[in-house]
Structure formats: C-alpha cells, structure tokens
C-alpha positions as CSV (number, residue, x, y, z in Angstrom):
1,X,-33.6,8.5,11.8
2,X,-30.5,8.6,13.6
3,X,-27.6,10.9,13.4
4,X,-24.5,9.2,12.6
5,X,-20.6,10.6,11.9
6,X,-18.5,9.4,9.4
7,X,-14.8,9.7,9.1
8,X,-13.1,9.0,5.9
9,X,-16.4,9.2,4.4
10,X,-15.2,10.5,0.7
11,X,-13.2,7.4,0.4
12,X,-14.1,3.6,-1.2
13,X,-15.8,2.0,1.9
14,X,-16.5,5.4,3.2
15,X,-18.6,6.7,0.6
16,X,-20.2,3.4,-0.2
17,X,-21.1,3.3,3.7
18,X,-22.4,6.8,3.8
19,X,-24.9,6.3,0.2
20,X,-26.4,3.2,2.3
21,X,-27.0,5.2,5.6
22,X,-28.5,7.8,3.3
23,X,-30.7,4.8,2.1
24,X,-31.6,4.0,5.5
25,X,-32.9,7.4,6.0
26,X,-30.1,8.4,8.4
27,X,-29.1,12.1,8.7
28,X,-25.0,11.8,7.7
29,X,-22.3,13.5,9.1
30,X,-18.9,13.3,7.1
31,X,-15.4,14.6,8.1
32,X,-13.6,15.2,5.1
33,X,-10.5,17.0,4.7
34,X,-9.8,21.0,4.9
35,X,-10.2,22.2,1.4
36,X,-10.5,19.3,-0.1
37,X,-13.0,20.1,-2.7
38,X,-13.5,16.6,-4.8
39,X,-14.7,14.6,-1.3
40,X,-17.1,17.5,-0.9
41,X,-18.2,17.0,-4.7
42,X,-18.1,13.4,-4.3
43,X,-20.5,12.9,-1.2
44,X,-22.5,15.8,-2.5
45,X,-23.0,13.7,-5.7
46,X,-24.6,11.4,-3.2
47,X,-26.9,13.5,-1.5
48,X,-27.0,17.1,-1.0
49,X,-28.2,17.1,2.4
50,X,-25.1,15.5,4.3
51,X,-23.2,17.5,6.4
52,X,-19.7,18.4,5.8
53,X,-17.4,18.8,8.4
54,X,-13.9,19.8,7.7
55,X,-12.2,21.4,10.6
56,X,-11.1,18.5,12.8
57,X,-10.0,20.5,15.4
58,X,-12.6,22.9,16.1
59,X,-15.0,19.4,15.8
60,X,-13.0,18.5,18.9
61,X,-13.2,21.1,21.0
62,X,-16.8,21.8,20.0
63,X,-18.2,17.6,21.0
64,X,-21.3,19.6,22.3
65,X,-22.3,21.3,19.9
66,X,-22.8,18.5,17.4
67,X,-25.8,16.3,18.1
68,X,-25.1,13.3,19.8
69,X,-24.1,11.1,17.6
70,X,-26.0,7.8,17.8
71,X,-23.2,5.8,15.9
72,X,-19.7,6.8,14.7
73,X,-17.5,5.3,12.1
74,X,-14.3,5.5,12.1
75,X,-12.7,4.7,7.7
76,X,-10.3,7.5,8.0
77,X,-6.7,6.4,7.1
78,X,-3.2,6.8,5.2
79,X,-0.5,4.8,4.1
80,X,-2.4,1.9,2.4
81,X,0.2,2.4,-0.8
82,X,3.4,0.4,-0.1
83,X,5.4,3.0,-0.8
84,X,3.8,6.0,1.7
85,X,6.7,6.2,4.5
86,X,5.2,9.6,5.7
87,X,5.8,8.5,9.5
88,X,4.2,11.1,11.1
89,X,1.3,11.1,9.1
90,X,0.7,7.5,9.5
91,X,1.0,8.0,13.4
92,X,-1.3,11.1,13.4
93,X,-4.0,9.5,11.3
94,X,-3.9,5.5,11.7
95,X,-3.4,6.3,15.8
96,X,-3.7,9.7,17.7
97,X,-7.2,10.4,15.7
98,X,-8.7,6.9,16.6
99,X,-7.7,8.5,20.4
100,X,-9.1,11.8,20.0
101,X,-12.5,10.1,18.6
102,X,-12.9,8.8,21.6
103,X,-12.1,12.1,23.4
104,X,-15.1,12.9,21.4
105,X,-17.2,10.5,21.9
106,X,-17.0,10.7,25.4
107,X,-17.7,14.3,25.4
108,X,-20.3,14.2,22.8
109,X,-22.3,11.3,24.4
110,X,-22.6,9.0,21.3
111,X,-23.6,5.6,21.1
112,X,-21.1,2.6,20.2
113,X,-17.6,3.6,18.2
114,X,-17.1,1.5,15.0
115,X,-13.1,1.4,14.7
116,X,-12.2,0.1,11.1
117,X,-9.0,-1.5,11.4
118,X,-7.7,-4.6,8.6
119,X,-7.5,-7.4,7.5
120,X,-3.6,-7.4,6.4
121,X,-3.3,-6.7,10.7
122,X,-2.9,-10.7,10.7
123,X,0.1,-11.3,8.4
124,X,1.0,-14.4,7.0
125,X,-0.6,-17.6,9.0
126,X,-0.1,-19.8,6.0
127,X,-2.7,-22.3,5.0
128,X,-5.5,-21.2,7.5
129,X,-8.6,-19.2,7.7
130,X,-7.9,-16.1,10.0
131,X,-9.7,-16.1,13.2
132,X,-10.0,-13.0,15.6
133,X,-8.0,-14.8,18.3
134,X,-5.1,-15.2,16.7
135,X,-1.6,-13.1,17.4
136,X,-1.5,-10.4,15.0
137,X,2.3,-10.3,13.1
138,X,1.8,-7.2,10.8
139,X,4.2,-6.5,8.3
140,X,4.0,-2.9,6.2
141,X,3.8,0.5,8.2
142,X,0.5,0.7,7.7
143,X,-0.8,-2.9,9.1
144,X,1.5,-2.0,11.5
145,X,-0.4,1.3,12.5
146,X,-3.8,-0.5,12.2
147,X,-2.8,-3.3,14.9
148,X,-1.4,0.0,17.1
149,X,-4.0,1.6,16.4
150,X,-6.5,-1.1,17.1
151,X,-4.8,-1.9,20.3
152,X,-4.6,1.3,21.3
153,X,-8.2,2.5,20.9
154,X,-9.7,-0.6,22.0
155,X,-8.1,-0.3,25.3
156,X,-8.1,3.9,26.1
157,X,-12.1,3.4,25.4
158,X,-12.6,1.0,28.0
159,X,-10.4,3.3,30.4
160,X,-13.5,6.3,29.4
161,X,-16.2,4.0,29.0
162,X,-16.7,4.5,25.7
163,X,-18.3,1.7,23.8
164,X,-16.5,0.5,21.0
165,X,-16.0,-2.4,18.0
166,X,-13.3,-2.8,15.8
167,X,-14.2,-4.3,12.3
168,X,-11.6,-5.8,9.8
169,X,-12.8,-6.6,6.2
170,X,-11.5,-8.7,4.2
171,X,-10.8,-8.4,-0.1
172,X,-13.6,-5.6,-0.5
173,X,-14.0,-4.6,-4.2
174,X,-16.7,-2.9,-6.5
175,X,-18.5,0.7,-7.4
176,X,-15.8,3.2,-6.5
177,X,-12.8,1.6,-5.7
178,X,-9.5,2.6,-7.7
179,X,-8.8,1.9,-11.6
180,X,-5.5,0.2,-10.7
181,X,-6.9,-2.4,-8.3
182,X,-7.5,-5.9,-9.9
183,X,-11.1,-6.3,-11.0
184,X,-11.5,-2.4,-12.5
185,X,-7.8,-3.1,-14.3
186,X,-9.4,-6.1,-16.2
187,X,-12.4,-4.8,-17.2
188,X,-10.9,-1.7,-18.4
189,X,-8.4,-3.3,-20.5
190,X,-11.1,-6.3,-21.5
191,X,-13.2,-3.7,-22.8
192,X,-10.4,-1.6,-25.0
193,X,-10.0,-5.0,-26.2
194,X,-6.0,-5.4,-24.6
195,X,-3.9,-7.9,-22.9
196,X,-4.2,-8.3,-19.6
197,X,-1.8,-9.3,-17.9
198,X,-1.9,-11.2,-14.3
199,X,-0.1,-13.3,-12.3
200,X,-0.8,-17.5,-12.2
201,X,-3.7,-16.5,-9.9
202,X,-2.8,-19.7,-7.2
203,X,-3.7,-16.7,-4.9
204,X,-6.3,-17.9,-2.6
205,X,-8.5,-14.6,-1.4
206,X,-11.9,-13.6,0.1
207,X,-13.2,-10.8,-2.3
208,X,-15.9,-9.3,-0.8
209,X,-18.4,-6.8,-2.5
210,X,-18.3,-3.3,-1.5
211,X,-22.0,-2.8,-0.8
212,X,-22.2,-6.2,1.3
213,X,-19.2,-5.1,3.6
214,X,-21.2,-2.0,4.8
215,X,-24.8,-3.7,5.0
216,X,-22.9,-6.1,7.1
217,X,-21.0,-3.6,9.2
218,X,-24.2,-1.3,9.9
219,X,-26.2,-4.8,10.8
220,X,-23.3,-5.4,13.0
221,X,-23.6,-1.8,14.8
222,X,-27.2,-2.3,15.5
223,X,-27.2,-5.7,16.5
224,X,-26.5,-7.2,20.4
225,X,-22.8,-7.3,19.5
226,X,-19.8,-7.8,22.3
227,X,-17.9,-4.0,22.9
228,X,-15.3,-4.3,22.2
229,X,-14.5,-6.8,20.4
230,X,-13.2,-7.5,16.5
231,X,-14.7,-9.0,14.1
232,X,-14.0,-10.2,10.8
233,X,-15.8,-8.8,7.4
234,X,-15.8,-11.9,5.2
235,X,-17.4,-14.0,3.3
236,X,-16.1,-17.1,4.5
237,X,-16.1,-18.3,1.1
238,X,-12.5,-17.9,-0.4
239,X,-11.6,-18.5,-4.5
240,X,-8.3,-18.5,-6.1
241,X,-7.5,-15.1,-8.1
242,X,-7.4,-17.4,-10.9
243,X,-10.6,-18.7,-10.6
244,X,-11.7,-15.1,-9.9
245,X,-10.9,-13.4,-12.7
246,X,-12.6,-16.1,-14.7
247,X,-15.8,-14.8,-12.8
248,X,-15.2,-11.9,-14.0
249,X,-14.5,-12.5,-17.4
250,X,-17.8,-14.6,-17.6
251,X,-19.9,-11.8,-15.8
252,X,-19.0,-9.3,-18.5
253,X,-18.5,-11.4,-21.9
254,X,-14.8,-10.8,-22.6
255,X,-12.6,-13.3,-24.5
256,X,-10.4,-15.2,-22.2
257,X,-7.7,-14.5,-24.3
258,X,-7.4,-11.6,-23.5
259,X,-6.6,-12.5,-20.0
260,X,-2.6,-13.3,-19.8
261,X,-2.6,-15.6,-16.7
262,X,1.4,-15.9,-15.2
263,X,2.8,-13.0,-17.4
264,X,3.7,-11.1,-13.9
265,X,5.3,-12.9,-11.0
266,X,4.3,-13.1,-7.2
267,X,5.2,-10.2,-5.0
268,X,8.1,-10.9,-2.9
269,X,7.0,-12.0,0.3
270,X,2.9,-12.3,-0.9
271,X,0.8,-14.1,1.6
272,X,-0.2,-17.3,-1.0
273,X,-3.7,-17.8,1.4
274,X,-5.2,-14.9,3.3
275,X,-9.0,-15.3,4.2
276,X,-10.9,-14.7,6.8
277,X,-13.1,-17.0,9.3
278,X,-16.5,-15.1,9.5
279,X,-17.9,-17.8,12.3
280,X,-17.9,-15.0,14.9
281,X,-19.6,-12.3,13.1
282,X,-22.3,-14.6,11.8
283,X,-23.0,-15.9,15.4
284,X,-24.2,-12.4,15.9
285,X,-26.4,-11.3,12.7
286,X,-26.5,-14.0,10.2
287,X,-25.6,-11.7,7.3
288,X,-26.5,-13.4,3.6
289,X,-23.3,-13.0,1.7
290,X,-23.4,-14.5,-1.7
291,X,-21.7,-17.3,-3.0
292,X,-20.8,-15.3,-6.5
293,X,-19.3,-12.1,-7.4
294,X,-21.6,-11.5,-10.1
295,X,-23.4,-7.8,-8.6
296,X,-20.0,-6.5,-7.7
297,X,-18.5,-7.2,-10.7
298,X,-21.6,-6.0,-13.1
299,X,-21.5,-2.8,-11.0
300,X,-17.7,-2.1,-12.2
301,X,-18.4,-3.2,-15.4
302,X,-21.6,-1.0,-16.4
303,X,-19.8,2.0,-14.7
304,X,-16.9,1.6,-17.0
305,X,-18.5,0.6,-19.9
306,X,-20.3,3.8,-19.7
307,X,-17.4,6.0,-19.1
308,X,-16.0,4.7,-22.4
C-alpha cells in the first residue's frame, strides 16, 4: 500500500483515478476545495476512508506533516469551458499551484510528480497524428495555461530535483463525465426517445475510456518511465465522430433515427483531425487499449438508464 495525493480528485478523471487507486489498495489523499461539500460527498461515495484535504495553504506550509507521498497527481484545473475568462484564476490554478506542488514535493519527500496537462496543448497540426515532439501552438486560455503550465513545472522541478512526468490524454469519456458532453447527450435523449441532433460527424477523434486513461497513467507512474518527459494518453486508434456515435447507438439499441447527423454546423475554427500518436507511451508499458468503445459506452448508458 502506498500513500498517494490527489489534486482535483472530485472531478471526471480525478475521481475515476482515485476509485482505481482505492482498488489497488492504496491509502488516498484528495485535495478538494474549502467547503466544497458535494466533492467531499462524491469521493466519500467512493470510499469512506480517503482523506480529505481542503486547506491548500496550511497543506503547504505543513509538507512534513503529511506522510511522504509515494506518488502525486496533479488533475486540478479551471477554465476548460470556452467561455471562463477568469484570468487570475486560470494563472493561480493551471500555473502557480503546479509550482507550489513542487514546493511540496520537495519538502515532503515524495516520489515522482504526475503533472496532467492536455491534449488541446498541440493545436491544429492538420492531417497528422500528434507526437510529443512537436511545437505546441495552443489556442483558448486554457490550452494556453496548460502548455505554461507544462513548461513551467517541467523545468522549476528539474531546478529542485524533483522527479516529474507530464501526461496529456486524449478524447477521454465514460462513468462521470458531464451530461452535456457528446456520448451522455445521446444517450440521454436516445433513451427519452428524442432527436438528436449532431453535426456531419467528419470529425476524426481518439475517444478514449475513462477507466483505461487512469489504468494507463498509474502503469505509467510505476513503470521505468523517462522524468520528465510527456507522454501522450491515447489509444492510437482514431474514428470519425460519425462513425462513433454509430457505436454508440449500436452498444445501446437506439433507432438511428433518432440520431440527426449535420443538423448543427462545425465550430468556427474546429480542428477537423486531432489524435494522438501513443508510440512513445507504449515503448514504456504496453498498455491493452481496446479497439471498441463498447465498456465505456455501456457504463454511461446503464448509469442513465437507471437514473430515469
């Protein structure tokens, strides 16, 4: 059993990542919020026995008196919403904390750092599958933070010896994640037996089950990886949203009909191909992603189904 410290842990990824630690028989840490009552409900729906820690800054000026943390992830964010333009907050939380975690670190003695950064850090390449090498041309506030933030962190660490990775997932969906986001907004309206409408779907994306994403970040924490370095949380196996949502109406039964492709247009500006190349990641643990969506998708589905 090791003791490991969670940031963000009431959120998608977050509590997803803390259920499978708790799985793995790892005494959980979580840095929620002051006051924030629901992420204490919410990770105390998962298992009574994780600690809650609320109060950032006495956390910081206390490193020692926490156990030394054997691994530390970093999910804590703002500003994924386009419209969030709360400046300060975004440099506060998406930059100075990744900072001060290393502060902490170094003070509390823990093993390696996992920074979460993003996938929307790469922009638009075009046709291509994203490699970790490539420039970085971030385009909203908050992919702009994340690349800062990545930069940033990456290099104060190395100045306190600190080790460190950075992780950037790719199209993560499933158990948790919001009712507006694509595959819970079709299943939703599927089952109340509605139109749904999409866009044409050309969209070529790498959606990537929740549950997978953390098993393969936590292999990637405890493997013999490079510090330091980013690596890209993907499938490698890219669809078009089209085809997608055809999965997903498959998976769970629902008319077709229902579905009505190209009755909203394309964002402005939306990235037509954006996928990741998982080559580097896989030369370090050999993670089994699958080829379908199936498990993802069934997990939405029976969770809604039994809400209504």
């Amino acid at each position: 059993m090791e003791n490991i410290l969670v940031t963000g842990a009431a959120g998608f990824i977050g509590t997803n990542l803390v259920a499978e630690l708790i799985k793995q028989r790892h005494k959980v840490y979580a840095l929620i919020e002051n006051g924030d009552s629901m992420s204490r409900g919410r990770l105390y729906a998962i298992n009574s026995n994780i600690e809650i820690i609320d109060d950032w800054q006495y956390m910081l000026r206390n490193a020692n008196s926490y156990p030394a943390f054997d691994r530390i992830f970093h999910l804590a964010t703002v500003g994924v919403r386009p419209d969030f333009h709360d400046i300060e907050l975004i440099c506060d939380v998406n930059i100075k904390l990744g900072c001060q975690l290393v502060d902490f670190a170094k003070e509390n003695r823990s093993g390696v750092l996992v920074n979460f950064g993003s996938c929307f850090e790469y922009g638009d390449h075009g046709d291509v599958r994203l490699t970790e090498d490539m420039d970085c041309h971030p385009e909203s506030l908050y992919a702009i933070s994340k690349n800062a933030s990545t930069n940033l962190v990456t290099g104060y660490a190395k100045t306190q010896d600190v080790k460190m990775i950075t992780v950037r997932p790719f199209g993560v969906f499933g158990e948790g994640e919001g009712p507006t986001r694509l595959v819970p907004s079709i299943i939703s309206g599927c089952l109340k037996g509605e139109k749904v409408k999409t866009t044409s779907g050309e969209q070529i994306r790498d959606f990537v089950n929740v549950k997978d994403i953390v098993k393969a970040i936590i292999c990637l924490s405890e493997s013999k990886y490079k510090p330091y370095e980013i690596y890209n949380i993907c499938s490698d196996n890219p669809v078009s949203v089209r085809d997608f949502i055809l999965e997903i109406v498959n998976v769970c039964g629902f008319d077709i009909s229902l579905v009505d492709f190209g009755s909203i247009p394309y964002r402005k500006n939306e990235a037509m191909t954006f996928s990741g190349d998982n080559k580097k990641l896989q030369s370090v643990i050999h993670y089994p992603f699958p080829s379908n969506h199936k498990d993802g998708i069934l997990d939405i589905y029976n969770t809604l189904k039994t809400k209504d």
